[in-house]
C-alpha positions as CSV (number, residue, x, y, z in Angstrom):
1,X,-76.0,198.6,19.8
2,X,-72.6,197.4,20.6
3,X,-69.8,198.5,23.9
4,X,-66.4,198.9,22.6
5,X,-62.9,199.3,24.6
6,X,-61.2,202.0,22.9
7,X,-57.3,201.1,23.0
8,X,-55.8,204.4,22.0
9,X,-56.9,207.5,21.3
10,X,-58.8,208.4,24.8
11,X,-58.5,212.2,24.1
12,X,-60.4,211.9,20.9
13,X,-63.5,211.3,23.3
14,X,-62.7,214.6,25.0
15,X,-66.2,216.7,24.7
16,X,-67.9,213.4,25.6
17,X,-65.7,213.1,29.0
18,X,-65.9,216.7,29.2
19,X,-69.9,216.4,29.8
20,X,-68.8,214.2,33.0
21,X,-66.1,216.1,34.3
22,X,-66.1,219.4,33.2
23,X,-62.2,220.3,33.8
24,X,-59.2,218.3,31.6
25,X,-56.8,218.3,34.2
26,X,-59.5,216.3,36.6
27,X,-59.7,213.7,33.6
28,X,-56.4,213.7,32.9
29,X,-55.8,211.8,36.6
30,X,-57.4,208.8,35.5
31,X,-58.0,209.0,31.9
32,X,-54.1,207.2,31.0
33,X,-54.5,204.5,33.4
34,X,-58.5,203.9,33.1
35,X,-60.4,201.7,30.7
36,X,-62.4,203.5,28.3
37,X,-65.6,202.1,26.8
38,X,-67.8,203.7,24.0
39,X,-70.9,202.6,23.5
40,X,-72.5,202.7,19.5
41,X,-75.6,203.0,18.6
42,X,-76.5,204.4,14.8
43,X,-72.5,206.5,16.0
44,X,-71.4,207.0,19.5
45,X,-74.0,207.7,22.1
46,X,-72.4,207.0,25.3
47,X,-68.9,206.3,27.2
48,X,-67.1,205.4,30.3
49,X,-64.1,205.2,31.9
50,X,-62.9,202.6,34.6
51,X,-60.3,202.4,37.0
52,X,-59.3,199.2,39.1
53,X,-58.7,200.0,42.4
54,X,-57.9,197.2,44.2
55,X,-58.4,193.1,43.9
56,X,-61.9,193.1,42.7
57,X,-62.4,196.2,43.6
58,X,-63.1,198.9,40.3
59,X,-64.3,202.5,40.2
60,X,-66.7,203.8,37.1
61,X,-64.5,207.5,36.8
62,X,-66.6,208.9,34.1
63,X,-69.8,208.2,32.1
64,X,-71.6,210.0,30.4
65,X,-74.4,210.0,28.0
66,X,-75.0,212.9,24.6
67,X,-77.7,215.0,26.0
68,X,-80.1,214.2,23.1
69,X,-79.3,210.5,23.2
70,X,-80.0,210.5,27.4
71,X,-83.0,208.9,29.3
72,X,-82.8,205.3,26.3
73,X,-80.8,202.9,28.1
74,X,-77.9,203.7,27.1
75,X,-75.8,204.4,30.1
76,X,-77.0,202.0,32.4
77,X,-76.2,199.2,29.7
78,X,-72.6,200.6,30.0
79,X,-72.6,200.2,33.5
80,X,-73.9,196.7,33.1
81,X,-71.5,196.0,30.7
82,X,-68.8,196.2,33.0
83,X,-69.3,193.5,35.4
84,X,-69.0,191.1,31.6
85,X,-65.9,192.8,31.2
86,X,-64.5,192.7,34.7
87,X,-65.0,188.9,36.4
88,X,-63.0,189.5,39.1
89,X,-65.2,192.9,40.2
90,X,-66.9,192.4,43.2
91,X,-67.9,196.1,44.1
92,X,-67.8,199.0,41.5
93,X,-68.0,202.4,43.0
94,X,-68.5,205.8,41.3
95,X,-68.5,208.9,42.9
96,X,-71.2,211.6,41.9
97,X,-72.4,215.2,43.4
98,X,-75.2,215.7,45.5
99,X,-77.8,215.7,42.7
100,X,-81.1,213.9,42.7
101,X,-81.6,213.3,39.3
102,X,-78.1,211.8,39.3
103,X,-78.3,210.2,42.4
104,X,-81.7,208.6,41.5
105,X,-80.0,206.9,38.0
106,X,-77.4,205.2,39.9
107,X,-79.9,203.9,42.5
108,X,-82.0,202.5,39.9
109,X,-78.5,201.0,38.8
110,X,-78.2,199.0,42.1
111,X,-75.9,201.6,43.1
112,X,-76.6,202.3,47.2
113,X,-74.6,205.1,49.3
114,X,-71.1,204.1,50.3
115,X,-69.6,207.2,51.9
116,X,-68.3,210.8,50.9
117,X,-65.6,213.1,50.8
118,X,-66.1,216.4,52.1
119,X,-65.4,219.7,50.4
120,X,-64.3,217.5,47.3
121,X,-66.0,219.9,44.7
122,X,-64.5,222.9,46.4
123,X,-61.0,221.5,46.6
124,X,-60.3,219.9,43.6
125,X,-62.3,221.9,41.0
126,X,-60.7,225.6,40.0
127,X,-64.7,227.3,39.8
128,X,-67.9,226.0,41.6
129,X,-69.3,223.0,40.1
130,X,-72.8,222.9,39.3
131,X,-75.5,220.6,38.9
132,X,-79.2,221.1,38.0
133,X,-79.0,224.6,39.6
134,X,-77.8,223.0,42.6
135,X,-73.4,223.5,43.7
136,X,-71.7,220.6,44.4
137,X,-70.1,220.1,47.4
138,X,-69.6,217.0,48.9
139,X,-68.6,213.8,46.5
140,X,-70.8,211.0,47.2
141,X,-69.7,207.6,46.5
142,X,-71.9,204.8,45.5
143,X,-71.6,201.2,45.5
144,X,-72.3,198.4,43.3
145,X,-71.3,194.6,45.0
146,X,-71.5,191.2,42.6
């Protein structure tokens, strides 16, 4: 298993970030400025994609994990991965729906609650967003801190 950074080529990862965020133009925000890491295993299994945000301060924008490949590892050894590849990060945040199952990965990440943005779901996506059966709402944002 090995984490690359993928120089050029972001869009040819498309159906993998699609599986994150299931609308282009919502990539396309943060997909030309974001670091993109694909993680290989036997072929790709796994990606992400990182924004920095501020002085030490980065936000995990994507990941996301093949559905036959999830539940190995895989993702959270992306997200540890980053903190190797960032020095300078003190607190990584991702934002997520209001899904337990999700939720409960990025707490067993180290992730804890941060704050959320109301009516995100509703107002940036063009249908309702759905996750295990459940329609996302709110984004919730998470925190990591080094």
């Amino acid at each position: 298993m090995y984490i690359k950074k993928v120089m050029s080529g972001k869009k040819d990862y498309l159906d993998l970030l699609l599986l994150a965020d299931e609308q282009e133009n919502m990539i396309d925000l943060y997909l030309d400025h974001g670091d993109m890491f694909i993680l290989q295993d036997d072929g790709i299994k796994a990606e992400c994609v990182v924004t920095k945000e501020a002085d030490g301060v980065y936000e995990l924008k994507n990941i996301a994990v093949l559905p036959g490949q999830q539940r190995k590892g895989y993702g959270k050894s992306l997200i540890e991965s980053l903190f190797a590849s960032y020095p300078d990060c003190r607190v990584l945040f991702v934002g997520t729906g209001d899904c337990p199952s999700v939720l409960s990965f990025y707490h067993s990440c180290g992730f804890i609650e941060s704050h959320r943005v109301k009516n995100f779901f509703v107002d940036h996506y063009n249908h309702p967003m759905f996750e295990d059966g459940k329609q996302l709402i709110d984004m919730i944002y998470l925190k990591k801190v080094r």
